[in-house]
N, C-alpha and C positions, 0 to 999 in steps of 0.2 A: 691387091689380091682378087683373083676372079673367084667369085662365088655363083656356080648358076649363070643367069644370064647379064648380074651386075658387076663393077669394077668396084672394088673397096680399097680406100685409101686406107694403110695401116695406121699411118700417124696425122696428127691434125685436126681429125675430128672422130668421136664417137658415136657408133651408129646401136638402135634397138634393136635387140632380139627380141622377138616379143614369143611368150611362153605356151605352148597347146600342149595339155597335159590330157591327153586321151587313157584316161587313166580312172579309176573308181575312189582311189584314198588317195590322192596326194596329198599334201597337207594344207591347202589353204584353196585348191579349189577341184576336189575330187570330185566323179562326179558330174561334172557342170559340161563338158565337153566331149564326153564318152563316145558320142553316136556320131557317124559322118556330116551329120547332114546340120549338127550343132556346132560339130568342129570346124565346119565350111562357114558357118555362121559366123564363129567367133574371129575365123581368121579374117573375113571380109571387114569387120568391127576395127579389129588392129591394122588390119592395111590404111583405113581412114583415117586413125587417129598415127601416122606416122610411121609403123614400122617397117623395118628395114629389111629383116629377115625372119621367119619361123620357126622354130624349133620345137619338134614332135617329137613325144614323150609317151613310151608306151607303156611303163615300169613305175613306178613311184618308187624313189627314194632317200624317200622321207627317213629318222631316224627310225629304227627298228622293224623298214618295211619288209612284206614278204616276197621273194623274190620268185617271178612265174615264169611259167615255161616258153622255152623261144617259138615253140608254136604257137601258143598264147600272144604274146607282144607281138610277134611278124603279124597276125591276126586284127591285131588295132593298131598297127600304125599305117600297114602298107595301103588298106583302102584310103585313107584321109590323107596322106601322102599322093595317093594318084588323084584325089580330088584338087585339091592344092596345084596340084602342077597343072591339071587340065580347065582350071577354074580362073587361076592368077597367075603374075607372072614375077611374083615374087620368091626369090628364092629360096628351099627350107631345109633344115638343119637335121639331121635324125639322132636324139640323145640315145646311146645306146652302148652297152660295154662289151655286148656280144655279138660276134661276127660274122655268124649266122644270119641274125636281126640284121646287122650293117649291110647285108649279101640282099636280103631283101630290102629293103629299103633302096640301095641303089638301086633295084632294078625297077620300083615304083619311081623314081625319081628324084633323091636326097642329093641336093648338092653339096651337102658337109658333114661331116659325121662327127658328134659330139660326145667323147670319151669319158665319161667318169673315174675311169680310172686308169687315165696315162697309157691305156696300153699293154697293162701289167696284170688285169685280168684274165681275158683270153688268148692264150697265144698266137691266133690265128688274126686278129683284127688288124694288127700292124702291117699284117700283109695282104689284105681286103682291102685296106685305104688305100696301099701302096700300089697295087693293082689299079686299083679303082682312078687314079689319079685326083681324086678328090681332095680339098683341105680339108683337114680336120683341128676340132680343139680338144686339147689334151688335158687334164686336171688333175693337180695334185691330189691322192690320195692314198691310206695306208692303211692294213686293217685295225692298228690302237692309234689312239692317239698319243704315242710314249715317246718324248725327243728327249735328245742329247742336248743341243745347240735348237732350239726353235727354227726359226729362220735359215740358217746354215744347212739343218736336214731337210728342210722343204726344198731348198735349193740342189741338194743331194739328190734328192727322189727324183726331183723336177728333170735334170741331167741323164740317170737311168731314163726315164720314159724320151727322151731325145737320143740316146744312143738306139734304145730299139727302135726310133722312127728311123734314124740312118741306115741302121744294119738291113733294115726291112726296106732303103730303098723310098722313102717317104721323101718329098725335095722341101727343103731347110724355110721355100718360101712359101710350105704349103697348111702350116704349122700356127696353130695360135695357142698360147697357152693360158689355164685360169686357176688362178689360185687354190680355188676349193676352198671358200668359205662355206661353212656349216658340214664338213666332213674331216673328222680324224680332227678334230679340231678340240679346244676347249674354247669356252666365252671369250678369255683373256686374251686366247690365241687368235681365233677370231680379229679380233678388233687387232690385234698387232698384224696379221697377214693384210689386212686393209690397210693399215698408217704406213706400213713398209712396202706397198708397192713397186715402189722406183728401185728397191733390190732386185726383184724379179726381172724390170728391164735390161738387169744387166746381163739375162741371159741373152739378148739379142733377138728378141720373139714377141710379136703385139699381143695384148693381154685382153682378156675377155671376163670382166668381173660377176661375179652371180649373187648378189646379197637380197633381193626379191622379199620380202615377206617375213625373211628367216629369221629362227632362234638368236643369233644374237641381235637384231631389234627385238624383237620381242622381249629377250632379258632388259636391257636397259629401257625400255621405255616400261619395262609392264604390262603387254598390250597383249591381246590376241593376231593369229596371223589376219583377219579381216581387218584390223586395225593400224598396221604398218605401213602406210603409203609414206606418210611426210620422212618416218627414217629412212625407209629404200631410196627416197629422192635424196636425201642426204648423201649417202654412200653413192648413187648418182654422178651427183658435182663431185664428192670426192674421187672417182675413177675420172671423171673428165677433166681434174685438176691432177693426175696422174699419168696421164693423159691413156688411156684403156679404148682400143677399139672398140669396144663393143660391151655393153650392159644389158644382161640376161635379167627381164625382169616382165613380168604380170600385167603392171597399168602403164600401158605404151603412152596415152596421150599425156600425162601427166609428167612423166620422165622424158619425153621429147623433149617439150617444154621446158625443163629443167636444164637440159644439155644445151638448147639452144640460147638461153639466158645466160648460163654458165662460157660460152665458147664467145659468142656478144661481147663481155666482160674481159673473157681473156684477148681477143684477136681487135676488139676496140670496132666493132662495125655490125651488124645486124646481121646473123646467120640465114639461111635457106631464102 
């Protein structure tokens, strides 16, 4: 899959996204990247320690966050986005569920646009990408967390958000899809959307996992989110023993590292 100016292999191996949240409350590093000239910073930080791709983030949301206005977000992403592309040559991701937002950002330069919500939010995004000719990743989510069948209606939803990418005209290999862990979820569900992976492959679409930080490491270990690295590595190997294109996650060099130990072990020979 072309992303930007790189070729991505879907299967085989799992590449980092590495996370720039231009953002004031995200939940584990709000705050810290807000200003152009820190975000250029930090993305130069992650290019060294291994990442693959960027993913700018102008919204927090986090559980309960507040949601701002598209002139707001078009406002902090689009300059650190044209820094990014004039700076590196690394390709980056725009997370964003409104189409407005997505409309700018293509035009500062996002090679991928990163859905929170399938598509299912704004009516108009399905046909921004599909325009745009860009891939995008799509993510399970819903506004309760209330299922019939766990698994089964994830799988459900999952199908709605790939018929509106068809009807809109979206190409089938343009398409990544991600779970949605820590959305519409409970703990329990959580950890079963991660152990059930290989369900989702059977939708025919490479998977992009996002467990970073989040509330369910933090329930099980007890930890705060500044304390979650060794569980996020965990769910790591597990996506790359799932085999998931791509892991959405905060501490790039330490999850490289992981995948590339992990893929060694699988493939019997020293990666990179």
């Amino acid at each position: 899959m072309l992303i930007g100016n790189k070729e991505f292999a879907t299967k085989g191996h799992t590449y980092v996204m590495g996370i720039l949240n231009v953002t004031p409350d995200s939940f584990s590093d709000g705050g810290k990247w807000n200003d152009r000239d820190s975000a250029l910073w930090h993305v130069e930080d992650m290019i060294s320690q291994g990442a693959d791709i960027i993913d700018v983030g102008g919204e927090s949301t986090r559980p309960g966050y507040t949601q701002i206005s598209e002139e707001e977000e078009i406002a902090r992403i689009a300059p650190v986005i044209e820094g990014i592309k004039s700076e590196f040559a690394i390709p980056v991701s725009l997370d964003t569920y409104k189409a407005a937002v997505a409309e700018a950002g293509i035009v500062a330069g996002a090679d991928l646009i990163n859905d929170i919500w399938g598509l299912r939010y704004d009516d108009r995004m399905a046909q921004v990408i599909a325009k745009s000719g860009l891939p995008c990743c799509l993510m399970h989510n819903r506004k309760e967390a209330v299922y019939d069948n766990f698994m089964s209606d994830v799988i459900s939803d999952l199908k709605k958000t790939l018929a509106l990418a068809a009807e809109a005209g979206i190409a089938e290999d343009r398409i990544i899809l991600d779970p949605g862990v820590g959305f519409a979820k409970s703990y329990e569900q959580n950890l079963e959307v991660i152990r059930k992976l290989d369900m989702l492959h059977g939708l025919g679409y490479p998977l992009l996992l996002g467990c970073s930080r989040k509330s369910v490491i933090g329930l099980t270990l007890e930890l705060p989110a500044d304390q979650r690295l060794e569980g996020t590595l965990v769910t790591t190997v597990f996506g790359v023993l799932s085999g998931c294109m791509f892991v959405r996650v905060h501490d790039v060099e330490q999850n490289m590292r992981a995948i590339r130990m992990t893929e060694a072990i699988l493939q019997g020979r020293k990666q990179g």
